[in-house]
C-alpha positions as CSV (number, residue, x, y, z in Angstrom):
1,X,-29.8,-5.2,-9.6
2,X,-26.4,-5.8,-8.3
3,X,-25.9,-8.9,-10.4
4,X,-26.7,-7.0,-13.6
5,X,-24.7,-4.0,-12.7
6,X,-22.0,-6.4,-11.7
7,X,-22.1,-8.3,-15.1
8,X,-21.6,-5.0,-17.0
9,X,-18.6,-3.8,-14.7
10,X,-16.5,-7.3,-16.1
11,X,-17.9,-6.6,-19.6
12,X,-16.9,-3.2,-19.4
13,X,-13.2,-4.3,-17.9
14,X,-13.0,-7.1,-20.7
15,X,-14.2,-4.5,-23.8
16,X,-11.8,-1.8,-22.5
17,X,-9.1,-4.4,-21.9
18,X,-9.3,-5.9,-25.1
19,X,-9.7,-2.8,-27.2
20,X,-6.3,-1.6,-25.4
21,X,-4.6,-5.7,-26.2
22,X,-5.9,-5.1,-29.8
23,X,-4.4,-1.9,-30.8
24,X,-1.1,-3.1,-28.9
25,X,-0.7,-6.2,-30.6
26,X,-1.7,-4.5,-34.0
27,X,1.4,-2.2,-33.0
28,X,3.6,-5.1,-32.3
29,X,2.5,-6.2,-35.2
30,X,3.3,-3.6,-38.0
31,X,5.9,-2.5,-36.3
32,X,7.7,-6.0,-36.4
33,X,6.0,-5.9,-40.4
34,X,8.3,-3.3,-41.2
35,X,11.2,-4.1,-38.6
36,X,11.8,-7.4,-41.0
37,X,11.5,-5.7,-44.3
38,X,13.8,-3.3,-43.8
39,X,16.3,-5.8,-42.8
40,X,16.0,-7.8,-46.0
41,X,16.3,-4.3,-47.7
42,X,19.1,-3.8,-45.9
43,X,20.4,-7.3,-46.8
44,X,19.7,-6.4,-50.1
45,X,21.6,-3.2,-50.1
46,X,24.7,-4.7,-48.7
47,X,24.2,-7.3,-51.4
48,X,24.3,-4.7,-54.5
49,X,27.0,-3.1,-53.4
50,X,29.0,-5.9,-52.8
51,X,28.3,-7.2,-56.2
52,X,29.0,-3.7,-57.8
53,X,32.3,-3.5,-55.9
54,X,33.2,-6.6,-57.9
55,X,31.8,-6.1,-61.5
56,X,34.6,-6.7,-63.6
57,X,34.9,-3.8,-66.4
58,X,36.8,-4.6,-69.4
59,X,37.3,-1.6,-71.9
60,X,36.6,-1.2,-75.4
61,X,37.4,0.8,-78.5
62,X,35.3,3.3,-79.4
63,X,34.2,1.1,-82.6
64,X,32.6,-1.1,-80.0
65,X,32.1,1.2,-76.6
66,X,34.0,2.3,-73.9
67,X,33.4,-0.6,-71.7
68,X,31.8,-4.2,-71.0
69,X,31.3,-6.2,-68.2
70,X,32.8,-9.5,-67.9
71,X,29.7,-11.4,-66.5
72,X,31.6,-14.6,-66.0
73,X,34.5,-13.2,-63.7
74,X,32.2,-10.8,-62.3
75,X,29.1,-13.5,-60.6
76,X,31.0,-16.5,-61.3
77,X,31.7,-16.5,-57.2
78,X,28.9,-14.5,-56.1
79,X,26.2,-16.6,-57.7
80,X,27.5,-19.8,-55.0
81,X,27.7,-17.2,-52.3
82,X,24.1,-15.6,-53.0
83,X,22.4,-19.1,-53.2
84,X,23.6,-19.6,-49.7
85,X,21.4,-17.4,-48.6
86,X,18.4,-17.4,-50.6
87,X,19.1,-14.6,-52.7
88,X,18.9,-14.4,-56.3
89,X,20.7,-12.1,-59.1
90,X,19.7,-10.7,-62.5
91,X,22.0,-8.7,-64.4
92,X,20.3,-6.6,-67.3
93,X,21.9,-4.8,-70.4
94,X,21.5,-1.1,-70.6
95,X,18.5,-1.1,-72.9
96,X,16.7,-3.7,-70.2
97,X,17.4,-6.9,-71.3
98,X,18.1,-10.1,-69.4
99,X,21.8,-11.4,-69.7
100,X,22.7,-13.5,-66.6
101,X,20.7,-15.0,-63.7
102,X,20.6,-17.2,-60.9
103,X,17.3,-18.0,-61.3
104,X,16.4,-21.8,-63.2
105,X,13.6,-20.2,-65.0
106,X,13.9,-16.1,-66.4
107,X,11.4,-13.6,-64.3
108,X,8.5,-12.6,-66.3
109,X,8.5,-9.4,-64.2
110,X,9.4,-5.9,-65.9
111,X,12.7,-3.8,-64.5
112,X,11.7,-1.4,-62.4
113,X,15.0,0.7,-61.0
114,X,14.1,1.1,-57.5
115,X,16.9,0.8,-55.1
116,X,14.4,1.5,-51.8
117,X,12.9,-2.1,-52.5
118,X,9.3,-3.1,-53.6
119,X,7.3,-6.7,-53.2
120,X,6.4,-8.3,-56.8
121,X,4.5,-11.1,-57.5
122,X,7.0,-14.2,-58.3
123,X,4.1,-17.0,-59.0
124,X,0.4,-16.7,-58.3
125,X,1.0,-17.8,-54.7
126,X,4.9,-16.5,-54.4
127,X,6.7,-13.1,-53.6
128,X,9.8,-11.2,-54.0
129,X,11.2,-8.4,-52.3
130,X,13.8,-6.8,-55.0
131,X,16.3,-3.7,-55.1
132,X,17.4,-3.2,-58.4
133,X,20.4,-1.0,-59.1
134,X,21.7,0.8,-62.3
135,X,25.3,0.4,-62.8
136,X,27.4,3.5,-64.4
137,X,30.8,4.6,-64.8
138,X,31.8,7.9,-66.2
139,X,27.8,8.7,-66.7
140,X,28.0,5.4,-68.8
141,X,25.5,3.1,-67.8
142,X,26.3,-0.2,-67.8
143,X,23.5,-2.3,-67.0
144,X,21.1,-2.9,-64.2
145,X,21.4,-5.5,-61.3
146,X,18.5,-7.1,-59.6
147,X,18.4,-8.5,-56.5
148,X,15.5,-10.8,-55.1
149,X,15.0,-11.7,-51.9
150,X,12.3,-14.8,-51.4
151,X,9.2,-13.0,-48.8
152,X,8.3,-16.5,-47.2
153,X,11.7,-14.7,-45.1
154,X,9.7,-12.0,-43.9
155,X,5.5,-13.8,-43.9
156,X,7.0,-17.1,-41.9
157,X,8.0,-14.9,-38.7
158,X,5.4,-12.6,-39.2
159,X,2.3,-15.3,-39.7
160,X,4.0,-17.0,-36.3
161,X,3.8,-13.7,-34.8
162,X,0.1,-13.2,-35.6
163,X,-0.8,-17.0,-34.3
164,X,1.0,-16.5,-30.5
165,X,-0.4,-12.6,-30.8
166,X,-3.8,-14.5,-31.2
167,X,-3.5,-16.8,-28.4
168,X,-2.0,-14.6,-26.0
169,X,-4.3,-11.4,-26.6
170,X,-7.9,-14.9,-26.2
171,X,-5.8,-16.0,-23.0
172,X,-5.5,-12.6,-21.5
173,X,-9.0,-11.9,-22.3
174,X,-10.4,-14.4,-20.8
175,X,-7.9,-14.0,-17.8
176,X,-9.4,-10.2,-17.4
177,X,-12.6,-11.3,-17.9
178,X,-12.5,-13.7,-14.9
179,X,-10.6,-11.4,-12.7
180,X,-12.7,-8.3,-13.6
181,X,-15.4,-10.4,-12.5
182,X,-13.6,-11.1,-9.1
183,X,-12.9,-7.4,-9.1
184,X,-16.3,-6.0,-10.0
185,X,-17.7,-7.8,-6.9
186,X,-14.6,-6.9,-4.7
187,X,-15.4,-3.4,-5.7
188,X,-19.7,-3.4,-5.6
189,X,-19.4,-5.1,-2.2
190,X,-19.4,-2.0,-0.4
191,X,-22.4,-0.5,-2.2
192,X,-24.0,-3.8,-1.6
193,X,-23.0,-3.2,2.1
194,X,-24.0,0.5,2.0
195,X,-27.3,-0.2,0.0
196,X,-28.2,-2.6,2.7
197,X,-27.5,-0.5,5.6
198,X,-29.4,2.3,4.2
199,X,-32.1,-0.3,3.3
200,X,-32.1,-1.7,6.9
201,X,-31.9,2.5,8.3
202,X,-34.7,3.4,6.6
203,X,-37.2,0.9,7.5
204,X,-35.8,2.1,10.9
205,X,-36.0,5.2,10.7
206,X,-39.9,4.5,9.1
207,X,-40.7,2.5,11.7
208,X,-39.7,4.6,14.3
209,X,-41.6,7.7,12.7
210,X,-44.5,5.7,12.3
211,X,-45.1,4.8,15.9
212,X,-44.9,8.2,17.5
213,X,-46.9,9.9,14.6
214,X,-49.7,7.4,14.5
215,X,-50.3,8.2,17.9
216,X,-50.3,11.8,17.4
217,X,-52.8,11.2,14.8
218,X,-54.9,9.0,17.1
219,X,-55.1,11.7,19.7
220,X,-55.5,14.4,17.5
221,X,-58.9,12.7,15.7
222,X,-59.9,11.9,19.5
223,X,-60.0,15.4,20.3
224,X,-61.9,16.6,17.1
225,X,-64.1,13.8,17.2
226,X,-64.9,14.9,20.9
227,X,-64.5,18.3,21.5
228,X,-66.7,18.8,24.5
229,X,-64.6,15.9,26.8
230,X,-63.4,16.6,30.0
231,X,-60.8,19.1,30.4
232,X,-58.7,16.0,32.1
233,X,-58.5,14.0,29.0
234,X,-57.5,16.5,26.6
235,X,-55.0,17.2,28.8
236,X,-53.9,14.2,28.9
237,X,-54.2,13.7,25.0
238,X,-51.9,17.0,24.9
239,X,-49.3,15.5,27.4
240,X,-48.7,12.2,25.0
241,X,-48.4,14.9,22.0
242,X,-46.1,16.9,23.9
243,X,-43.9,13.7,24.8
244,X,-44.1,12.1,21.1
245,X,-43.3,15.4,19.4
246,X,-40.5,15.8,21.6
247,X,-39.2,12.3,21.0
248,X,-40.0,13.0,17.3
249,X,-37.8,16.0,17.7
250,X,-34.6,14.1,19.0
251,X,-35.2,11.8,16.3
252,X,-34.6,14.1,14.0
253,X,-32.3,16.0,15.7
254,X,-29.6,12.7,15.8
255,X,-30.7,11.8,12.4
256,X,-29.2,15.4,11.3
257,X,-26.3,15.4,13.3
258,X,-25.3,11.7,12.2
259,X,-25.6,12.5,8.4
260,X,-23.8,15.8,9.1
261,X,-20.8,13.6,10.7
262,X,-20.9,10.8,7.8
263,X,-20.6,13.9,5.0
264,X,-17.5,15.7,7.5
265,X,-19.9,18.8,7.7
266,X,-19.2,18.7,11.7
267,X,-16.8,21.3,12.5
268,X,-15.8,20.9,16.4
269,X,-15.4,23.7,18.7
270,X,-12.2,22.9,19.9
271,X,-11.1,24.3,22.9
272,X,-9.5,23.1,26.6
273,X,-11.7,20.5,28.2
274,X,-11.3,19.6,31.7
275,X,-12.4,15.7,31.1
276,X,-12.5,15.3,34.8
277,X,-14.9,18.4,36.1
278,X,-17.0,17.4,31.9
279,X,-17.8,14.0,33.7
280,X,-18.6,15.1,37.4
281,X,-21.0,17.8,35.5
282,X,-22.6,14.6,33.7
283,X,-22.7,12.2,36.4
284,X,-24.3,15.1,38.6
285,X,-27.1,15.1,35.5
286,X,-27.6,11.3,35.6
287,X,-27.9,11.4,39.4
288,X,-31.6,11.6,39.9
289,X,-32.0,8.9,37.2
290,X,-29.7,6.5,38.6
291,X,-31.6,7.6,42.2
292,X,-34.7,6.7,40.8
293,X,-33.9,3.6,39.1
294,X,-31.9,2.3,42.5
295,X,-28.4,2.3,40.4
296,X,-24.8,3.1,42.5
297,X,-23.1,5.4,40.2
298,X,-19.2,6.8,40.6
299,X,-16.7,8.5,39.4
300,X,-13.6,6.9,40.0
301,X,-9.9,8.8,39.0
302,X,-7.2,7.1,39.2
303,X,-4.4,8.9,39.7
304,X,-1.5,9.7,37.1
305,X,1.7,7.6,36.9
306,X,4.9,8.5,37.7
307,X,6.1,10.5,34.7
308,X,3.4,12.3,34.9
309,X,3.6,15.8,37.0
310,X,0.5,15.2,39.7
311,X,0.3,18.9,40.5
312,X,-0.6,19.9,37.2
313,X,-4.0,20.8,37.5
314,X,-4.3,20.0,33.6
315,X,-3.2,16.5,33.8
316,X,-6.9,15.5,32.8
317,X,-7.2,18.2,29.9
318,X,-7.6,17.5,26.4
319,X,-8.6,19.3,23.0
320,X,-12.4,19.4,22.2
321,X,-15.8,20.4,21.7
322,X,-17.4,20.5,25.1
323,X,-20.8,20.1,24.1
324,X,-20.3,16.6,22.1
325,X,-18.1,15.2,24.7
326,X,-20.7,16.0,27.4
327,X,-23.3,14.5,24.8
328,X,-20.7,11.7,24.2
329,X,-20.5,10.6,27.9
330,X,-24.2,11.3,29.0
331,X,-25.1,8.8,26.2
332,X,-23.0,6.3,27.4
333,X,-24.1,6.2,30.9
334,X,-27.6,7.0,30.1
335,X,-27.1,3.8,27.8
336,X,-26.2,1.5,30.8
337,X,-28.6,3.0,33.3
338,X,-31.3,2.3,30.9
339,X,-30.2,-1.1,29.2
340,X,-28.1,-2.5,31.7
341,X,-30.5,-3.4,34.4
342,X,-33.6,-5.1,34.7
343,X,-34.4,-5.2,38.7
344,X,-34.0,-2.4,41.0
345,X,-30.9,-1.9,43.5
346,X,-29.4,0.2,46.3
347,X,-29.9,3.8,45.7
348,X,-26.7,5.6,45.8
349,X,-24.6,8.2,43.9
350,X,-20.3,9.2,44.8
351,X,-17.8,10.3,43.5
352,X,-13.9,9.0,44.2
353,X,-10.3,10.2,43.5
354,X,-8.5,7.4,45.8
355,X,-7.8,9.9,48.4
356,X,-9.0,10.7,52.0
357,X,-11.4,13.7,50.6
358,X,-13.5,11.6,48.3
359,X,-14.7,8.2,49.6
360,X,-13.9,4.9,47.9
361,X,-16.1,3.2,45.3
362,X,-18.6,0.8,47.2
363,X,-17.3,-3.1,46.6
364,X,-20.6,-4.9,47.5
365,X,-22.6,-6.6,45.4
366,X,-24.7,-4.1,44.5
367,X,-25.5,-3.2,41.0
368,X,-23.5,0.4,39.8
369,X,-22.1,2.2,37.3
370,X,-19.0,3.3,37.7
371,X,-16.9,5.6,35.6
372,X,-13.3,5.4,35.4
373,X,-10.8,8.1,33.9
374,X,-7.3,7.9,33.3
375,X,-4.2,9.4,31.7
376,X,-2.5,6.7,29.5
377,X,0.5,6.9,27.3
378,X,0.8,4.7,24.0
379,X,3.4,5.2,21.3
380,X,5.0,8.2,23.1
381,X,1.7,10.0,23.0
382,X,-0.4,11.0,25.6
383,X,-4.1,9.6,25.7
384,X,-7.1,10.1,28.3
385,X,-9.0,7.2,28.6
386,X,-12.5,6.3,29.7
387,X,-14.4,3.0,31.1
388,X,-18.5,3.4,31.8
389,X,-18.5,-0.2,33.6
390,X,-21.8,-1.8,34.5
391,X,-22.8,-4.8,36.6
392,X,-26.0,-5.2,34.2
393,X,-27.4,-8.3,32.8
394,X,-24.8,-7.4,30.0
395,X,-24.9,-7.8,25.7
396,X,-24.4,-11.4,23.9
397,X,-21.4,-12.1,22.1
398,X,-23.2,-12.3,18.4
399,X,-24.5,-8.7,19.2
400,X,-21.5,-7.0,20.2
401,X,-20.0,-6.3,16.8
402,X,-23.4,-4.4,16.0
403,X,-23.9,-2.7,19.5
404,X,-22.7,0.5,17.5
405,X,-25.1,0.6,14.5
406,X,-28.1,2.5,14.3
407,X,-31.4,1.2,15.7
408,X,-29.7,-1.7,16.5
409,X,-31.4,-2.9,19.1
410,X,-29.9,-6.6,21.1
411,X,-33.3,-7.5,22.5
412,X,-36.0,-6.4,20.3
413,X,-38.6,-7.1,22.6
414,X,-38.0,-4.2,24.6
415,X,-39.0,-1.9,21.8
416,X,-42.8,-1.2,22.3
417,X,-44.9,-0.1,19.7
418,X,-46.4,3.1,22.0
419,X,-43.3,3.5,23.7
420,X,-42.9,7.1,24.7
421,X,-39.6,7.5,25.7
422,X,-37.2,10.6,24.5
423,X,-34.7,7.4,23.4
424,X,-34.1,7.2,19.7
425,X,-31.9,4.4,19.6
426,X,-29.0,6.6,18.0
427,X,-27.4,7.0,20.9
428,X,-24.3,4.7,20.7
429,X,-24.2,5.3,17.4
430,X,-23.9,9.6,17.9
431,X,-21.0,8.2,20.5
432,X,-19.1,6.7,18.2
433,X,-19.6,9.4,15.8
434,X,-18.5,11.6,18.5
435,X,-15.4,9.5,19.2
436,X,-14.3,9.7,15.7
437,X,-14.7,13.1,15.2
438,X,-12.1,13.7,18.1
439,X,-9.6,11.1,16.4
440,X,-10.6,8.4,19.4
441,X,-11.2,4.8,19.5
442,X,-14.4,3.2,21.1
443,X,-14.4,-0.5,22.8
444,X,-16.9,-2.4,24.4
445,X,-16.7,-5.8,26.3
446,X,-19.4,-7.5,27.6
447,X,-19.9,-10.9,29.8
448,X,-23.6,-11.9,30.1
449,X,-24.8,-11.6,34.0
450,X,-21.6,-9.8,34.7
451,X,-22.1,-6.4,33.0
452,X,-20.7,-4.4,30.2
453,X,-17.5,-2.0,29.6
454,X,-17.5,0.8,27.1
455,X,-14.3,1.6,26.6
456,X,-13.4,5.4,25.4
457,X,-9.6,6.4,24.3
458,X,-9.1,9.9,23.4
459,X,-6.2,12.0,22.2
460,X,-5.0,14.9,24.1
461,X,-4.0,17.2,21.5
462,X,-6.0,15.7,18.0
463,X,-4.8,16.8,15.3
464,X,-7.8,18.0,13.2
């Protein structure tokens, strides 16, 4: 499909291209046509009235006329001169007839006074271009002069012209139709890339319906097919519904808010956030998880640098929508609490702000998450920035430049076909939504057996 649609882009490139080559070099063309006539018209102008400036008029008596040209004195040095340069002259009486010529053999063509110039026939396979002029004095006319011009002058250059017009116009076209192959796949790639993606999010997105709702459907005929079970199992049947139509739920729910973000139909609530009581709220939430799952998680705040003012109570404040930056956070710690461990550690929960109220982060060996805020300053612009940090088993290098896309999952094996957890598997993707949507950047780094740092840099005052 892409191939074909790809061909047609370059043929389309090449028609339009040389449609556009064609009328220009017909253009060029004509326009260098008429550009060398009228300078042998011109030529042949200048010529006439050169010669007429020169006729020698002898008078007569009235017996005989009032006056006669001399045609010896008058072309005896204009005939060298004219051969010179290819051009030929025929004087003619008054009544038409030929006199004098330069010419070896007389023209068999008829006098036609036309001093704007016309093309004749000379031979079967030869033309002239002629200006004939009537010559008068006193109303008397005289006789006519003729001046040919030879039109090999004007085809040579012109027939030269059409050859390199030829070759340039089948070199360019076959130039623009290699490049606008090169630039039809330069230019499909991305909906290649998109079509994929969508491709790959679907049968995601299918298979992650698919799950959860054959299960309900399992239950569901369960109960009709046995409608006098024990009150106990239908319970239980409605418990699994509960939890799958609930995950089903969030799916949709991040589904929605992710194609509402990609179309810029997210409008933020922005208002003054206090990023440092946001995360204590959202550490507080992911307390009893972490408890349960034996996880030492912290809040640590370092304290601002020197420019910064220390007392100001807003030193940690920044422009935002509340609700996605708590979503934002709680997603990336629920992420590492989740992911990021696979055995059980201390139990433990505190929070630290490096002074003698709040107690230092524990330094053992036991496996944490710790959260890390900061004010940092970068191109003279002020920047809050926050690390989740795990000591987790960690993500592999090949998986890290995906860790971000949706239902990306690095270990596949931990997806169970009747898992029933709330997880969609958006929910690094929603963060980096999130992150963008406040102007931010997102990071992560990530050793095996070591752990993994997401990485969050937002702007104090965004400008939407």
């Amino acid at each position: 499909m892409f191939q074909t649609t790809r061909r047609r882009l370059a043929l389309w490139y090449t028609a339009v291209t040389a449609i556009l080559l064609l009328l220009f070099a017909t253009g060029v063309y004509f326009y260098v046509r008429s550009t060398l006539i009228e300078r042998v018209d011109d030529t042949l102008k200048h010529v006439v009235e050169v010669v007429s400036r020169s006729v020698v008029i002898q008078s007569l008596p009235a017996a005989e006329g009032r006056y006669r040209i001399n045609l010896e004195a008058s072309f005896r040095h204009n005939a060298d001169e004219m051969e010179d340069d290819r051009i030929d002259l025929e004087w003619f009486d008054p009544q038409g007839k030929l006199l004098w010529s330069t010419f070896s053999e007389p023209l068999d063509i008829p006098l036609h006074p036309n001093r704007s110039g016309e093309t004749v026939h000379f031979d079967r396979d030869r033309l002239l271009r002629q200006v004939t002029e009537r010559i008068e004095i006193n109303h008397h006319v005289l006789g006519y002069l003729r001046v040919s011009h030879p039109w090999f002058e004007v085809t040579k250059p012109i027939r030269q012209l059409a050859v390199d017009l030829t070759i340039g116009i089948g070199t360019t076209i076959l130039c623009v139709a290699a490049i606008g192959w090169l630039l039809s796949g330069i230019a499909i790639k991305p909906v290649r890339d998109s079509y994929q993606s969508l491709k790959q999010f679907t049968a995601d997105a299918s298979h992650e319906l698919r799950n959860p709702i054959a299960t309900i459907q399992t239950n569901v005929q369960m109960a009709l097919a046995y409608p006098d079970a024990e009150p106990q199992l239908q319970q239980r049947q409605l418990r699994v519904i509960e939890r799958l139509t609930q995950r089903l739920g969030n799916l949709v729910s991040d589904l929605l808010f992710l194609a509402r973000s990609d179309s810029g139909m997210v409008k933020l609530d922005y208002q003054a956030v206090p990023l440092d009581a946001l995360l204590i709220e959202v550490i507080e939430e992911q307390r009893v998880i972490a408890q349960q799952k034996g996880i030492f998680l912290s809040l640590h705040i370092v304290e601002p640098p020197s420019e910064f003012d220390r007392a100001d109570e807003e030193i940690f404040t920044l422009k935002g929508d509340w609700d996605q930056l708590a979503r934002l956070f709680t997603n990336l710690i629920g992420n590492s609490l989740e992911h990021g461990f696979e055995k059980p550690g201390v139990v433990g929960a505190s929070l630290s702000r490096n002074s003698q109220d709040f107690p230092t982060v524990n330094n053992s060996k036991e496996i944490s998450v710790e959260v890390e805020l900061q004010r940092i300053k970068r191109d003279r612009h002020a920047y809050l920035q926050v690390k989740v940090k795990d000591t987790g088993k960690g993500i592999p290098e090949a998986d890290l430049p995906h860790i971000f896309d949706r239902f990306y999952r690095v270990d596949p094996s931990r997806s169970h076909p009747q898992q029933t957890s709330a997880s969609t598997g958006l929910g690094l993707a929603i963060a980096r939504a999130i992150v963008e949507n406040h102007h931010g950047h997102i990071t992560v780094e990530s050793t095996c057996d070591r752990g993994t740092t997401f990485t969050v840099t937002l702007p104090i005052n965004p400008q939407p």
